[in-house]
C-alpha positions as CSV (number, residue, x, y, z in Angstrom):
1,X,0.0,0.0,0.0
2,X,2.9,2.5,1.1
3,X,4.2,2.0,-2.9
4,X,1.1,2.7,-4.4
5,X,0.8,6.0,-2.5
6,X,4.6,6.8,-3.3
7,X,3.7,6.2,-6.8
8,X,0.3,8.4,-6.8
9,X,2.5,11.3,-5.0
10,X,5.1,10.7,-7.8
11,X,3.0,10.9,-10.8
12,X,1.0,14.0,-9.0
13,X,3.8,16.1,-8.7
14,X,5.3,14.9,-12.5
15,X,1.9,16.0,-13.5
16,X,1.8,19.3,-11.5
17,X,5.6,20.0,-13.1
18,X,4.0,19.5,-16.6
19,X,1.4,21.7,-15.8
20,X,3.3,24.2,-14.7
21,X,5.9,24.2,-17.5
22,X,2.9,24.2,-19.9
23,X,1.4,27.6,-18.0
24,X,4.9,28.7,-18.5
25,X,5.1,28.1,-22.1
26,X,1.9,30.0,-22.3
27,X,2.4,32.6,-20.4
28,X,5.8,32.9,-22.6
29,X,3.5,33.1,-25.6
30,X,0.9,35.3,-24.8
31,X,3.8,38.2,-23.7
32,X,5.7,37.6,-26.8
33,X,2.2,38.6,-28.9
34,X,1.9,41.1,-26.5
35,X,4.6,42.8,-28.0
36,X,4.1,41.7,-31.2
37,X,0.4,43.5,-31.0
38,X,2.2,46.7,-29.6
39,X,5.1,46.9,-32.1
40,X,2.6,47.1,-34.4
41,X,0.7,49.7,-32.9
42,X,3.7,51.6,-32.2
43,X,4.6,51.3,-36.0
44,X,1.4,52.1,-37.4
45,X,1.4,55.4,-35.2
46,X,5.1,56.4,-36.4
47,X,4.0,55.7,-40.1
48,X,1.2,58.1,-39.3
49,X,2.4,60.3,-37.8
50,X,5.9,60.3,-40.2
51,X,3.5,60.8,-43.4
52,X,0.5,61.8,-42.7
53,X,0.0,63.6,-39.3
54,X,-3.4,65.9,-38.8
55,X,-5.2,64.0,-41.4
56,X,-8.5,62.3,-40.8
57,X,-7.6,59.0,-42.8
58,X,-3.9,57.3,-43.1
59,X,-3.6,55.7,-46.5
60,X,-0.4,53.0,-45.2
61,X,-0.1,51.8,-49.2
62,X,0.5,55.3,-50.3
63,X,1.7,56.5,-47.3
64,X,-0.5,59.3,-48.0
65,X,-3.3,61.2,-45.5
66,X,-6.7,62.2,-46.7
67,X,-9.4,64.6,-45.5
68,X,-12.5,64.5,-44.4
69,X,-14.2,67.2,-44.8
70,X,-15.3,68.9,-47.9
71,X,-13.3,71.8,-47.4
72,X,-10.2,69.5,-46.8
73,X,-9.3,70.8,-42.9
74,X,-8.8,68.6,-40.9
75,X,-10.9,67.3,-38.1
76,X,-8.0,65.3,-36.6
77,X,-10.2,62.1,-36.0
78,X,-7.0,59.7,-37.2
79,X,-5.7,61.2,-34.4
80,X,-8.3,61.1,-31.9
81,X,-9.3,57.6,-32.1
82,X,-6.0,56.4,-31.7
83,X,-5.0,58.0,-29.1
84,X,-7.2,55.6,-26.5
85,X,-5.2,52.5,-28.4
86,X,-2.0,53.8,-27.7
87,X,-2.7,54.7,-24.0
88,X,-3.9,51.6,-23.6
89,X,-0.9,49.9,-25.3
90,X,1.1,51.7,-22.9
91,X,3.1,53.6,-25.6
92,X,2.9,56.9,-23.4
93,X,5.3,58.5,-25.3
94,X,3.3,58.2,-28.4
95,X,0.5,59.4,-27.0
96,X,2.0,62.4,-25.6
97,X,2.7,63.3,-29.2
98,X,-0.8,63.1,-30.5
99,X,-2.4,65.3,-27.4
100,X,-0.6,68.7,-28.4
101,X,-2.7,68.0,-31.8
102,X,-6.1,67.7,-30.3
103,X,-5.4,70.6,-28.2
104,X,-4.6,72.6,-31.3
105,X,-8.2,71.3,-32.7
106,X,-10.2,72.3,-29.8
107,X,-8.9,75.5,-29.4
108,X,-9.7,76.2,-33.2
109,X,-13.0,74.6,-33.0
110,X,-15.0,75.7,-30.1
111,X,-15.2,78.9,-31.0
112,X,-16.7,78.4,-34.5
113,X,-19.5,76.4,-33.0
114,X,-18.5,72.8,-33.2
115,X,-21.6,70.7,-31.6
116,X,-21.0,69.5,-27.9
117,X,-23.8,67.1,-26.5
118,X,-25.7,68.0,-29.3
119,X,-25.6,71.9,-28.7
120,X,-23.6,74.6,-30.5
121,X,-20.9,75.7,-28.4
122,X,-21.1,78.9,-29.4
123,X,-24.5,80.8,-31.0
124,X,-24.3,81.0,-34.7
């Protein structure tokens, strides 16, 4: 009886180590796409921001920006929505060079009316 129960604990704690090398391997994996994901993101900003900063739409073919608006200013929302992505990426840095942007945009746009919660900021 005492060498089946030295054999259980053995092949219990053979089974644990496997387990544990298997989380390990994981865990391995999922921080190696980590990065992989925010490379990327960090790429796609500096590509961005290298040819096409203050446009609404990055074309990454062409490495050409694009305009929304039909009298071709810029609305900055390229800028705006990624902002939250890189923050949340952790790329701080990055997203330190977007804000000065938006802050530029809001000061320009408030005061010619631009809606906020569905009212006019300013009277036209």
């Amino acid at each position: 009886m005492h060498k089946i129960k030295s054999i259980a604990v053995s092949l219990l704690l053979c089974a644990s180590v496997v387990a544990a090398e298997e989380a390990s391997t994981k865990l391995n994996q999922w921080h190696t796409q980590r990065k992989a994901v925010i490379d990327a993101i960090r790429g796609c900003w500096h590509d961005y921001k290298d040819n096409a900063l203050g446009y609404d739409e990055y074309k990454p073919i062409s490495r050409t920006g694009r305009q929304w608006a039909a009298s071709g200013e810029s609305l900055g929302y390229m800028i705006i929505d990624s902002l939250d992505t890189l923050l949340l990426a952790g790329l701080d840095k990055e997203y330190e060079q977007g804000v000065p942007f938006i802050i530029i945009i809001g000061a320009i746009a408030v005061p010619y009316g631009v809606a906020v919660d569905g009212q006019r900021a300013c009277p036209a």
